[in-house]
mmCIF file of the N, C-alpha and C atoms, coordinates in Angstrom:
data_MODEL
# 
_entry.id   MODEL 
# 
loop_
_atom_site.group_PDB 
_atom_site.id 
_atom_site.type_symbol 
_atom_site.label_atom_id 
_atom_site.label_alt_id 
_atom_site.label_comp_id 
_atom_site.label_asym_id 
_atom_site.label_entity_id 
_atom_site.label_seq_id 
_atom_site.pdbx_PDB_ins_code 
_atom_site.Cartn_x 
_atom_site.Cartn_y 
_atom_site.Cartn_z 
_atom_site.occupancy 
_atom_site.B_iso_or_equiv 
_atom_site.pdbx_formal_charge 
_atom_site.auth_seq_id 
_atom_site.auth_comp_id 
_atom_site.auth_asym_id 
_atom_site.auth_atom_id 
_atom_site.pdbx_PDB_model_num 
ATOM 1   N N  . UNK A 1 1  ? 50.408 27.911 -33.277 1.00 0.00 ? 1  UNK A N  1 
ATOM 2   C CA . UNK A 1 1  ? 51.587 27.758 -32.448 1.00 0.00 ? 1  UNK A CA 1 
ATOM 3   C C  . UNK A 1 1  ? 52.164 26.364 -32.676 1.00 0.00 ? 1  UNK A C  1 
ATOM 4   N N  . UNK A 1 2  ? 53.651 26.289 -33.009 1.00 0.00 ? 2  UNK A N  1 
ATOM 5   C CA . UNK A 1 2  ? 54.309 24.892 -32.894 1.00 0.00 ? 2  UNK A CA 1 
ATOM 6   C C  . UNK A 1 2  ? 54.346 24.353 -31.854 1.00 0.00 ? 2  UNK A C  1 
ATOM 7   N N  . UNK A 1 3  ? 53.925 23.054 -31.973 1.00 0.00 ? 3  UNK A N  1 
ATOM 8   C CA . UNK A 1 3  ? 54.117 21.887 -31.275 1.00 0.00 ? 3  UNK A CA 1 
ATOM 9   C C  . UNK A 1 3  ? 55.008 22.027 -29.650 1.00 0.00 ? 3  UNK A C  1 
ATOM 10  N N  . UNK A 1 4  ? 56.368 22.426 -30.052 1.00 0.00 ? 4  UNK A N  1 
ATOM 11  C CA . UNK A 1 4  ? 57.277 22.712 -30.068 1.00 0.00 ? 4  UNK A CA 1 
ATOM 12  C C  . UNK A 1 4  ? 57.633 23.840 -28.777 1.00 0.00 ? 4  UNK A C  1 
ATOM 13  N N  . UNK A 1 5  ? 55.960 24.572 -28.852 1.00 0.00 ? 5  UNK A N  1 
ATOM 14  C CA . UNK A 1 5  ? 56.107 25.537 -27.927 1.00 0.00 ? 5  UNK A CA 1 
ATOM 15  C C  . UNK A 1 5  ? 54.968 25.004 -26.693 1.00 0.00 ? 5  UNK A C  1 
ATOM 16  N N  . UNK A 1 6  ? 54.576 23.819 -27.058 1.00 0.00 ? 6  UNK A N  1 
ATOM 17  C CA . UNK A 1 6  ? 53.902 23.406 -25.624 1.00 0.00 ? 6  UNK A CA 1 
ATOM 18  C C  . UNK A 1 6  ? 54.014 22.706 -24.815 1.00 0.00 ? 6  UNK A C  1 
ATOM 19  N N  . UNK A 1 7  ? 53.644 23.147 -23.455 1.00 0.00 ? 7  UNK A N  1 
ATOM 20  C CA . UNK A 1 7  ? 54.214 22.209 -22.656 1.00 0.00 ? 7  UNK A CA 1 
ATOM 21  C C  . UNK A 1 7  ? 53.268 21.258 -21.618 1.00 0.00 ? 7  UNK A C  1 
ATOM 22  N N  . UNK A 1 8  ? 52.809 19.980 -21.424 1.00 0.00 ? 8  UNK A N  1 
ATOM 23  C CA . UNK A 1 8  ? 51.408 19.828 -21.326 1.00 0.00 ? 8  UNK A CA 1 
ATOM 24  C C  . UNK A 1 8  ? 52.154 18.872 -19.533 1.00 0.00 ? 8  UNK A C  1 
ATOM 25  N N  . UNK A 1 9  ? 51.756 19.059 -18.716 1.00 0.00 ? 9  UNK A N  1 
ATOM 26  C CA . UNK A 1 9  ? 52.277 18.832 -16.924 1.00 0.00 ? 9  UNK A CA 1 
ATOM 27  C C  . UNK A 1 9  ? 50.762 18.105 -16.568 1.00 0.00 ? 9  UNK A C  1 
ATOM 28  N N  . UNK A 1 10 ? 51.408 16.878 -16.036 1.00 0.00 ? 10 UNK A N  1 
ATOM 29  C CA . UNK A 1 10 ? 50.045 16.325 -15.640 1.00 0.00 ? 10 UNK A CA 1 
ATOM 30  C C  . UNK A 1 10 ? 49.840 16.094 -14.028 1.00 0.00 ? 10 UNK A C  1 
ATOM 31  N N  . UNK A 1 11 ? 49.208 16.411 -13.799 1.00 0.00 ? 11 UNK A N  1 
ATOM 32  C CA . UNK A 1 11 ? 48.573 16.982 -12.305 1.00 0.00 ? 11 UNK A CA 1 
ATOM 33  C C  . UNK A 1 11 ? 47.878 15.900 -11.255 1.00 0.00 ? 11 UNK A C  1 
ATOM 34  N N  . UNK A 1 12 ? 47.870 15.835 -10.166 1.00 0.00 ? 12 UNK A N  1 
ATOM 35  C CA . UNK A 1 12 ? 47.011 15.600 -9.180  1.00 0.00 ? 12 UNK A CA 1 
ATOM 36  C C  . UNK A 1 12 ? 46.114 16.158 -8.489  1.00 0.00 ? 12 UNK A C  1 
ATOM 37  N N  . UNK A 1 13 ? 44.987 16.355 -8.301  1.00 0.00 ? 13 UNK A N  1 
ATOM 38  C CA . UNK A 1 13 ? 44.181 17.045 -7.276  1.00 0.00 ? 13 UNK A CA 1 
ATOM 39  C C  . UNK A 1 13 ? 43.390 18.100 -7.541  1.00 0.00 ? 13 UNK A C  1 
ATOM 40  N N  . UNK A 1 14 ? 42.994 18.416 -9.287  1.00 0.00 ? 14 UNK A N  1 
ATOM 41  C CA . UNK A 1 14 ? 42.086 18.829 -9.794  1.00 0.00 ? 14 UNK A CA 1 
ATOM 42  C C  . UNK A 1 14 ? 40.303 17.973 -9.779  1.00 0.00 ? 14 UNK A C  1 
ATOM 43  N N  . UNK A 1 15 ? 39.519 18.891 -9.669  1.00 0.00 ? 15 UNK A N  1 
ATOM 44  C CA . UNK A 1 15 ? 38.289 18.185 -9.274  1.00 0.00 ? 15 UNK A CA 1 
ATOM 45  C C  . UNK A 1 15 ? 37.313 18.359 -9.899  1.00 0.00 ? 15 UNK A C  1 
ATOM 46  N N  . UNK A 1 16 ? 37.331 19.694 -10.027 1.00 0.00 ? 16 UNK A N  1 
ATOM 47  C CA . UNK A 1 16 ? 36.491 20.415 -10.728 1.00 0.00 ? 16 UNK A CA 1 
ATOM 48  C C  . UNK A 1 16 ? 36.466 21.557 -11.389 1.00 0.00 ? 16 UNK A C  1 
ATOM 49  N N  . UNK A 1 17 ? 35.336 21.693 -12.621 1.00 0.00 ? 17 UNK A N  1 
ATOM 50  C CA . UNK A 1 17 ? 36.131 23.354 -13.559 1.00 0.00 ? 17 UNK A CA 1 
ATOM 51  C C  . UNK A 1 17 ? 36.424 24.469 -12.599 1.00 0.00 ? 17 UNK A C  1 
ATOM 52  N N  . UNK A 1 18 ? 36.190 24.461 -11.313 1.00 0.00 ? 18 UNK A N  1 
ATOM 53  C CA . UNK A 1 18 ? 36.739 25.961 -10.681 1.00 0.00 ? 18 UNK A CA 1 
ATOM 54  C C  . UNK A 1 18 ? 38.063 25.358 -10.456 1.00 0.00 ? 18 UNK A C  1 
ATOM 55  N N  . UNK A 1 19 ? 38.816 24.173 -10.463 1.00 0.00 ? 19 UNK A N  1 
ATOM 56  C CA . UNK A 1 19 ? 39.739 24.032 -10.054 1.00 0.00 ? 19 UNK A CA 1 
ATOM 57  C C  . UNK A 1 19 ? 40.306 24.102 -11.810 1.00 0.00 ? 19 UNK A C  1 
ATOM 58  N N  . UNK A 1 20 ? 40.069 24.016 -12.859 1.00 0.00 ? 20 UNK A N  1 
ATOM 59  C CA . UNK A 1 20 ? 40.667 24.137 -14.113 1.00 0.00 ? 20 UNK A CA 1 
ATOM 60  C C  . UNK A 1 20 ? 40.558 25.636 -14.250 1.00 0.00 ? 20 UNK A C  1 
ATOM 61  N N  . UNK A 1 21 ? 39.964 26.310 -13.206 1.00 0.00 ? 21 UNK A N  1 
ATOM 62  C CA . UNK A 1 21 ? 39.725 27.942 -14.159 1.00 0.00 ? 21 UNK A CA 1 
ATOM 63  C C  . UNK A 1 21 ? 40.990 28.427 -13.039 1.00 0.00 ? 21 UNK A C  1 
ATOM 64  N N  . UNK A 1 22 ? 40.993 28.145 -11.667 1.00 0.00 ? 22 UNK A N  1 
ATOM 65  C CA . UNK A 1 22 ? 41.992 28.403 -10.468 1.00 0.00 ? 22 UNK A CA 1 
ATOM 66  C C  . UNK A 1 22 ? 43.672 28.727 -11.720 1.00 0.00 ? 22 UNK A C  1 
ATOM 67  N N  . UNK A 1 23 ? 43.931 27.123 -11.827 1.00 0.00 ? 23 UNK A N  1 
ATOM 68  C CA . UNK A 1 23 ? 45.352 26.756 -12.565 1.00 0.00 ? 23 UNK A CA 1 
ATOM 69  C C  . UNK A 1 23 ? 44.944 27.704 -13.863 1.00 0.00 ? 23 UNK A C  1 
ATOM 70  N N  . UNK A 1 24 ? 44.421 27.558 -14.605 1.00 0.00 ? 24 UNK A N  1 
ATOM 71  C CA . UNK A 1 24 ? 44.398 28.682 -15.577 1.00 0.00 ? 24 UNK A CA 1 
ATOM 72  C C  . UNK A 1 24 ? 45.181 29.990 -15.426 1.00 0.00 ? 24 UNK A C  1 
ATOM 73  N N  . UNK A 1 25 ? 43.532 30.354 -14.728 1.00 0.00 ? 25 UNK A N  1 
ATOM 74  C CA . UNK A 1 25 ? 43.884 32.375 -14.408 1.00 0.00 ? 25 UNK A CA 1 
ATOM 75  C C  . UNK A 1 25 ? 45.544 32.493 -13.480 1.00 0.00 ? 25 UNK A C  1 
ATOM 76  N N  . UNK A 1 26 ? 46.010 31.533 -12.555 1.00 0.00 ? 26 UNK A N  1 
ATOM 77  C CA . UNK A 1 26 ? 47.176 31.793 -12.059 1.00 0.00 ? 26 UNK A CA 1 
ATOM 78  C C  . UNK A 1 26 ? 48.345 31.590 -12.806 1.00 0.00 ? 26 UNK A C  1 
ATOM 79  N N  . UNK A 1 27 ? 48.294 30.460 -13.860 1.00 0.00 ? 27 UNK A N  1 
ATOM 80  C CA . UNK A 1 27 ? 49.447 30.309 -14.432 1.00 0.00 ? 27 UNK A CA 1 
ATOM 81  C C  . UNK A 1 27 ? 49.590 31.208 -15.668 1.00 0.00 ? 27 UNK A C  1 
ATOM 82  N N  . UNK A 1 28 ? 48.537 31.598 -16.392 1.00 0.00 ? 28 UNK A N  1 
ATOM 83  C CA . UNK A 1 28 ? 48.770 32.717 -17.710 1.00 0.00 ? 28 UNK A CA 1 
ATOM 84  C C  . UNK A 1 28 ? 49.266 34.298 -17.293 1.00 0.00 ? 28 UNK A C  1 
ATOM 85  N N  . UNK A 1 29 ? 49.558 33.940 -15.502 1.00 0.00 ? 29 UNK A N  1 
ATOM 86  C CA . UNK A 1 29 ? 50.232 35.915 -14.975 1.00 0.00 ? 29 UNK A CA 1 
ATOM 87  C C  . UNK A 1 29 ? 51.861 35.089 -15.106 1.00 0.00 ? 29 UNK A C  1 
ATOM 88  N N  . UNK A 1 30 ? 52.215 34.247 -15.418 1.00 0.00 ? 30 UNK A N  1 
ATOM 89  C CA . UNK A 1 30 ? 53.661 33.637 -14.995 1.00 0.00 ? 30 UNK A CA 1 
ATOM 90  C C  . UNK A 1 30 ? 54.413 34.640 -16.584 1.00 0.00 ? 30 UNK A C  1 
ATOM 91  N N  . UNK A 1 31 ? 55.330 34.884 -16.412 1.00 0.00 ? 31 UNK A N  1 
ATOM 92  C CA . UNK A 1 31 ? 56.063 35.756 -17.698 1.00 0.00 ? 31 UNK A CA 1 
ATOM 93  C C  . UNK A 1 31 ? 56.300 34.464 -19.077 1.00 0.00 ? 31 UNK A C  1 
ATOM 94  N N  . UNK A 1 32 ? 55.780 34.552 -20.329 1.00 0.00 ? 32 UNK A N  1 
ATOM 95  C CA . UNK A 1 32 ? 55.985 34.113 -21.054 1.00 0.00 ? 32 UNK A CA 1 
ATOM 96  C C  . UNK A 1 32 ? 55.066 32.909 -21.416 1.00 0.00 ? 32 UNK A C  1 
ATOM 97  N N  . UNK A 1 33 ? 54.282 33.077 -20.709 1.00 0.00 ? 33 UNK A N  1 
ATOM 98  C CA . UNK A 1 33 ? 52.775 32.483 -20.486 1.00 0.00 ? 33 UNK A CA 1 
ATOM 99  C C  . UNK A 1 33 ? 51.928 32.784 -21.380 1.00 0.00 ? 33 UNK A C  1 
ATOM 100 N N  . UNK A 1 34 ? 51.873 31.848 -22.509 1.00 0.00 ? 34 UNK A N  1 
ATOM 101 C CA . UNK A 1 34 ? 50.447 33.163 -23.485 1.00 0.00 ? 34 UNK A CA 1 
ATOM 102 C C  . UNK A 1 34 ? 49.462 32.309 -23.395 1.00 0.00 ? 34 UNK A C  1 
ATOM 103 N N  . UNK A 1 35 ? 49.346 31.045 -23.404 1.00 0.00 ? 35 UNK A N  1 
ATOM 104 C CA . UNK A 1 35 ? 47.747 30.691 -22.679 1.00 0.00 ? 35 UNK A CA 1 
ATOM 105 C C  . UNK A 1 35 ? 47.908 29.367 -22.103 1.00 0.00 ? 35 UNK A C  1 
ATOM 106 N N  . UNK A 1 36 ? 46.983 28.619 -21.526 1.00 0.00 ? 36 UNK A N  1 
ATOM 107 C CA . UNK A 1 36 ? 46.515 27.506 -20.389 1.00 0.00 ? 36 UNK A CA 1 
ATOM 108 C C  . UNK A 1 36 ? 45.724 27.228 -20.880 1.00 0.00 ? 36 UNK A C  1 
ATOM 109 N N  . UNK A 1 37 ? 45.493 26.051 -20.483 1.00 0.00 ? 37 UNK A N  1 
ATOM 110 C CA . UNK A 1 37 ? 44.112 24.770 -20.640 1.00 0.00 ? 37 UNK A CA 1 
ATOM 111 C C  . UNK A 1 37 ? 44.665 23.661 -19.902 1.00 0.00 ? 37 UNK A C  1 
ATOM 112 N N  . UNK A 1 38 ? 43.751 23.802 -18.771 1.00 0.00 ? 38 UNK A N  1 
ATOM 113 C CA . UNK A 1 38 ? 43.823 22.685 -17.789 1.00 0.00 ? 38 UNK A CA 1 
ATOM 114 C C  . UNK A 1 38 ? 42.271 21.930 -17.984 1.00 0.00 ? 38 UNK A C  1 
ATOM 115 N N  . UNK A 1 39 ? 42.406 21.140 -17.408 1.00 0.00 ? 39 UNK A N  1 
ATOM 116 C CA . UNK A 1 39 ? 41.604 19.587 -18.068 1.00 0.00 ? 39 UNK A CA 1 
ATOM 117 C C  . UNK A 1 39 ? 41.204 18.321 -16.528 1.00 0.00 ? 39 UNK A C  1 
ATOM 118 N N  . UNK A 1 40 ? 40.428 18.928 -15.645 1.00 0.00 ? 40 UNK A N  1 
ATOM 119 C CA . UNK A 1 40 ? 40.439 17.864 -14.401 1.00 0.00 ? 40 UNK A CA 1 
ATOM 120 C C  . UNK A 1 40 ? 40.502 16.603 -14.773 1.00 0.00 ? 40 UNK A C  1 
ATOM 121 N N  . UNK A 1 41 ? 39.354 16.176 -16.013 1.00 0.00 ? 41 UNK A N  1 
ATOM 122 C CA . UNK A 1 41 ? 38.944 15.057 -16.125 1.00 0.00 ? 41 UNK A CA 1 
ATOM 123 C C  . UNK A 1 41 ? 40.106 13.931 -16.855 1.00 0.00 ? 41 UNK A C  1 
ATOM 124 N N  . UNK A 1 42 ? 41.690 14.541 -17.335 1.00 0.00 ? 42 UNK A N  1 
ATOM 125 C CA . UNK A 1 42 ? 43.015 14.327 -17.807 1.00 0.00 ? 42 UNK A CA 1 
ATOM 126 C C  . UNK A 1 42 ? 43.624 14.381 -16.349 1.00 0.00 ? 42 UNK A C  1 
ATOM 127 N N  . UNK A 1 43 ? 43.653 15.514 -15.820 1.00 0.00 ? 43 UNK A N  1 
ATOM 128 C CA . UNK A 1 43 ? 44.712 16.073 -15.189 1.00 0.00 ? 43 UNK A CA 1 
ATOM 129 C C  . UNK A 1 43 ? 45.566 16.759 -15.956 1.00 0.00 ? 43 UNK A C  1 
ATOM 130 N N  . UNK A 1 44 ? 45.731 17.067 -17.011 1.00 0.00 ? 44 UNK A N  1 
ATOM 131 C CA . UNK A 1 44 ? 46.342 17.562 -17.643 1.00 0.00 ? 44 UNK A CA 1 
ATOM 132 C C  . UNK A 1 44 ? 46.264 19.346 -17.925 1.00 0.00 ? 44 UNK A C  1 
ATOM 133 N N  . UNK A 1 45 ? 47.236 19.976 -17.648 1.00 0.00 ? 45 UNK A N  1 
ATOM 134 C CA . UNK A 1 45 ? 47.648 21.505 -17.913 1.00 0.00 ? 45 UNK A CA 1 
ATOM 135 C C  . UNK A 1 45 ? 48.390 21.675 -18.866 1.00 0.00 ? 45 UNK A C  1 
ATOM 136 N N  . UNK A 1 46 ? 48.138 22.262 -20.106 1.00 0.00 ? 46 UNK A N  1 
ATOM 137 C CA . UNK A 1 46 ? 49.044 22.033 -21.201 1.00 0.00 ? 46 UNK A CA 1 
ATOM 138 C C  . UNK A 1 46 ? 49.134 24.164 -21.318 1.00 0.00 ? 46 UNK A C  1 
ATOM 139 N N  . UNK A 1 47 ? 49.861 24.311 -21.474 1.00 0.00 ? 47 UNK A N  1 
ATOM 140 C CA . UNK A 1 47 ? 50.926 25.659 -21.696 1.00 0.00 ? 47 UNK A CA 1 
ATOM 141 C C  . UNK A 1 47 ? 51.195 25.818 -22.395 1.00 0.00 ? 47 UNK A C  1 
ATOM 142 N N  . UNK A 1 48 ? 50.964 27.280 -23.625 1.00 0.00 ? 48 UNK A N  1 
ATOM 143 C CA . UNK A 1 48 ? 51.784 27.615 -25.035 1.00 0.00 ? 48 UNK A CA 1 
ATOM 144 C C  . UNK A 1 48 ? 52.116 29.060 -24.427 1.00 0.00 ? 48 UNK A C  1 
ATOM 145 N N  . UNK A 1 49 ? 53.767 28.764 -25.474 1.00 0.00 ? 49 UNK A N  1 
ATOM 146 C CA . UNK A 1 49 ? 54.399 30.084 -24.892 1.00 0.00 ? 49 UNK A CA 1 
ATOM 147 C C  . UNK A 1 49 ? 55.367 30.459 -26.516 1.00 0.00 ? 49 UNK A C  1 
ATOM 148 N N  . UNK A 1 50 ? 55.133 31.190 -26.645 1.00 0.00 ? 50 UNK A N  1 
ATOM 149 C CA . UNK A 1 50 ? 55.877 31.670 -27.804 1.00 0.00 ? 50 UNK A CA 1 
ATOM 150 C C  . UNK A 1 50 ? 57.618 31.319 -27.849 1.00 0.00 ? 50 UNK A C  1 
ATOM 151 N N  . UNK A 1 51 ? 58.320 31.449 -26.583 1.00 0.00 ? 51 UNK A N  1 
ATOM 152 C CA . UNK A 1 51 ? 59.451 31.295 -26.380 1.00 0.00 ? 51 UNK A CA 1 
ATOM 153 C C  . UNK A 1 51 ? 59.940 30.040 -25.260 1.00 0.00 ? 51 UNK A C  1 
ATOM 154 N N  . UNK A 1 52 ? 59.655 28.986 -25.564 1.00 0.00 ? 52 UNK A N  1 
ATOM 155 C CA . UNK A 1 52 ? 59.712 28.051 -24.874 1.00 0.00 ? 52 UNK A CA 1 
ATOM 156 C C  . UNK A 1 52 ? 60.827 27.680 -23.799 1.00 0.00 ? 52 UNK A C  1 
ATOM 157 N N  . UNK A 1 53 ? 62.301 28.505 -24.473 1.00 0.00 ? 53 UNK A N  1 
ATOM 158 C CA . UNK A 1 53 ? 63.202 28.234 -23.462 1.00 0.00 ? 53 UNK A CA 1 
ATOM 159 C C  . UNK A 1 53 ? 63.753 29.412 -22.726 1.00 0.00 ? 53 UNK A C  1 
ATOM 160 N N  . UNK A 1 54 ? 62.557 30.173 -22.834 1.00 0.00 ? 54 UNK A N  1 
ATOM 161 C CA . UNK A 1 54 ? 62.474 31.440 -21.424 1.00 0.00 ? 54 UNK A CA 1 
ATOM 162 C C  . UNK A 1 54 ? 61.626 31.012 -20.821 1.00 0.00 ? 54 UNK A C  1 
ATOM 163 N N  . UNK A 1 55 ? 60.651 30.064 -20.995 1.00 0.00 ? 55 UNK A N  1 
ATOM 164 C CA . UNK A 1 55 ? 59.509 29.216 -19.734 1.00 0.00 ? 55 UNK A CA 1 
ATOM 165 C C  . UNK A 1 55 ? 60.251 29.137 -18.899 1.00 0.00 ? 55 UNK A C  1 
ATOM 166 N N  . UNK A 1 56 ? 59.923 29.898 -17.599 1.00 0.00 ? 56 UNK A N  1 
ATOM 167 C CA . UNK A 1 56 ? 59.820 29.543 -16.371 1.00 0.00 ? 56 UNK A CA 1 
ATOM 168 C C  . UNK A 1 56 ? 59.682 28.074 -15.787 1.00 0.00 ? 56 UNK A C  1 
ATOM 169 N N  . UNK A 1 57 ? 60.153 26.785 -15.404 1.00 0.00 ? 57 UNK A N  1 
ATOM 170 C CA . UNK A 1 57 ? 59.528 25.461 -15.350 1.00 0.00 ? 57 UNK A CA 1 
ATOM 171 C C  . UNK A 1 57 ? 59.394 25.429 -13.956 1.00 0.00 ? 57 UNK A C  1 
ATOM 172 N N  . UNK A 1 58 ? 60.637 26.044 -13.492 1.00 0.00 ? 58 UNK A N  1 
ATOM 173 C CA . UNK A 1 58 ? 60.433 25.910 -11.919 1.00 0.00 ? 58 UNK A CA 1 
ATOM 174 C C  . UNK A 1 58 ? 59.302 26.969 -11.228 1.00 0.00 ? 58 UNK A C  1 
ATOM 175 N N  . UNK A 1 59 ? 59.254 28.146 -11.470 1.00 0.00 ? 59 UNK A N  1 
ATOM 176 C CA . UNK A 1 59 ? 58.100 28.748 -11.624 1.00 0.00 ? 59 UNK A CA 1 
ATOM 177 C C  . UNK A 1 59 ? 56.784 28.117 -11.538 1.00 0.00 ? 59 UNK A C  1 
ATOM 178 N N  . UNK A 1 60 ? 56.280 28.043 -12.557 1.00 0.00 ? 60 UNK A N  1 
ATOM 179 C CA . UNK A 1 60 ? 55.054 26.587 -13.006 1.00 0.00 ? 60 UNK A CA 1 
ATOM 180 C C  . UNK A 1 60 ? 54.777 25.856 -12.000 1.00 0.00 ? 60 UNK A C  1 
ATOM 181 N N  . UNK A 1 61 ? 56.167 24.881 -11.750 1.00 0.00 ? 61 UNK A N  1 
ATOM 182 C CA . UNK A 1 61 ? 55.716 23.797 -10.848 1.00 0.00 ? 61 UNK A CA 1 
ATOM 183 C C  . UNK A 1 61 ? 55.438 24.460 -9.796  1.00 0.00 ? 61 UNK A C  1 
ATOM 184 N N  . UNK A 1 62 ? 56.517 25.049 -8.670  1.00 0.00 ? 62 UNK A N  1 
ATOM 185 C CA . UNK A 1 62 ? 55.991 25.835 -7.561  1.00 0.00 ? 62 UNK A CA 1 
ATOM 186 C C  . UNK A 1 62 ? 55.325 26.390 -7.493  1.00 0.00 ? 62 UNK A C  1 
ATOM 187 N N  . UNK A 1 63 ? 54.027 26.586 -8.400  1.00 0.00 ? 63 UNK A N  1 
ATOM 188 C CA . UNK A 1 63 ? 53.237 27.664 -8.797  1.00 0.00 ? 63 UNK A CA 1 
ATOM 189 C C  . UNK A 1 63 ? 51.994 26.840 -8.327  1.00 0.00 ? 63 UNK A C  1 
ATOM 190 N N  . UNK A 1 64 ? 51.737 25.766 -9.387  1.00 0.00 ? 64 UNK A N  1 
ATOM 191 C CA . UNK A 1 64 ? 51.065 24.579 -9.219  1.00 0.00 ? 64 UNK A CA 1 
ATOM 192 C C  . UNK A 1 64 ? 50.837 24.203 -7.965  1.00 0.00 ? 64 UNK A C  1 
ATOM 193 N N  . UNK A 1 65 ? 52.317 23.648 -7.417  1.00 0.00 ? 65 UNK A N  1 
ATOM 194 C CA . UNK A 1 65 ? 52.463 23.106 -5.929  1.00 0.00 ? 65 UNK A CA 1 
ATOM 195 C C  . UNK A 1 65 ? 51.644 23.885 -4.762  1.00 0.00 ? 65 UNK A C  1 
ATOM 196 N N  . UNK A 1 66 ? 52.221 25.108 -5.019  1.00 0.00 ? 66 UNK A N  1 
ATOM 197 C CA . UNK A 1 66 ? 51.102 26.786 -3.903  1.00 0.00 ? 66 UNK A CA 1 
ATOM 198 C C  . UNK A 1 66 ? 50.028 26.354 -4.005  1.00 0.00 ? 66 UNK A C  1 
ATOM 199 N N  . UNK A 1 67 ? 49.399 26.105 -5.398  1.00 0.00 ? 67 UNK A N  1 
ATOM 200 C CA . UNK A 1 67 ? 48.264 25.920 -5.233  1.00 0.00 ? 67 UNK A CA 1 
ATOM 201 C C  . UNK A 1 67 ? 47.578 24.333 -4.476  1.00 0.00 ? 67 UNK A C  1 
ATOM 202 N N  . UNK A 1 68 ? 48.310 23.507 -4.435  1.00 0.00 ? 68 UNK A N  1 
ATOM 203 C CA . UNK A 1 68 ? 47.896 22.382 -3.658  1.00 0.00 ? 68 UNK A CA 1 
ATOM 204 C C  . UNK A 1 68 ? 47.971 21.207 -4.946  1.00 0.00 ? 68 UNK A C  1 
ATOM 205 N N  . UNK A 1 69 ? 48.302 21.359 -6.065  1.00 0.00 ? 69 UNK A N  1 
ATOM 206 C CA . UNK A 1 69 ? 48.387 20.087 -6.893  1.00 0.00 ? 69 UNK A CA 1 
ATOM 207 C C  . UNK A 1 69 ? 49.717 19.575 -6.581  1.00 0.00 ? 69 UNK A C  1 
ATOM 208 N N  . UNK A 1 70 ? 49.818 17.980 -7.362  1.00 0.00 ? 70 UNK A N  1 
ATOM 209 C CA . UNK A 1 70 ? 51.223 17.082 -7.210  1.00 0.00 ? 70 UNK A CA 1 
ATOM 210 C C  . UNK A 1 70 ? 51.376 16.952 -8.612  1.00 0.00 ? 70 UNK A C  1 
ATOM 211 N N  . UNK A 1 71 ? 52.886 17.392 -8.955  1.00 0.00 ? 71 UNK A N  1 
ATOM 212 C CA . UNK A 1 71 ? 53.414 17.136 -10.517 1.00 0.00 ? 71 UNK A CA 1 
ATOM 213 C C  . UNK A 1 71 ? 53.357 15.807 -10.523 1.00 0.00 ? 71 UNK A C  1 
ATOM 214 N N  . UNK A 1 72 ? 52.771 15.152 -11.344 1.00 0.00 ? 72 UNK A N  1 
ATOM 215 C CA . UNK A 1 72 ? 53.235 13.952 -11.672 1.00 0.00 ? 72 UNK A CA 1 
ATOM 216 C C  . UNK A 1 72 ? 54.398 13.309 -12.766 1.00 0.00 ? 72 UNK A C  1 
ATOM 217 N N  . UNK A 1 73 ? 54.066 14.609 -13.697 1.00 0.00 ? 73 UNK A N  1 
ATOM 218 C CA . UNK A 1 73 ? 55.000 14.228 -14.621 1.00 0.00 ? 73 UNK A CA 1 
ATOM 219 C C  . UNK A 1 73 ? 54.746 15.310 -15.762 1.00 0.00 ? 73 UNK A C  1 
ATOM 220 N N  . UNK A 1 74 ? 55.795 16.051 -16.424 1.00 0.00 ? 74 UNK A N  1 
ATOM 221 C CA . UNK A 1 74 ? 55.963 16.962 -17.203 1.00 0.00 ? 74 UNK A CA 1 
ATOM 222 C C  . UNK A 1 74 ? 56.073 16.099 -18.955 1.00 0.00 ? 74 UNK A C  1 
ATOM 223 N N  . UNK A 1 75 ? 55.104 16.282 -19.856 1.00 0.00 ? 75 UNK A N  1 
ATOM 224 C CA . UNK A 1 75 ? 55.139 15.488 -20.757 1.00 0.00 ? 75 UNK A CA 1 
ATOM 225 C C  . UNK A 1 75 ? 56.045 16.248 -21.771 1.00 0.00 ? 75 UNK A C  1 
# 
């Protein structure tokens, strides 16, 4: 996958791998989602999607947010 198609959001309030498997399994049901890797010990959630500018962003974040993390910053 290009570069090109990922999108890597760095997080607050991850702790532990159930909290990297949580953001995972919820964000790869979002449409256009083809996989996740979240990272406590980064904070980092990085996202590949085949079609990058049908990503959902607002989606994601409010998605994130439900779950109790703080965007810090979308890289």
């Amino acid at each position: 996958m290009e570069k090109n198609n990922k999108i890597e959001i760095r997080i607050s309030g991850m702790s532990c791998t159930g909290c990297e498997n949580r953001v995972e399994n919820v964000l790869k049901n979002i449409e256009n989602v083809e996989s996740v890797n979240a990272n406590y010990n980064t904070g980092i959630v990085e996202i590949e999607t085949n079609n990058i500018k049908d990503l959902d962003m607002d989606m994601i974040k409010e998605t994130l947010e439900d779950l109790g993390y703080d965007i810090l910053e979308v890289l």
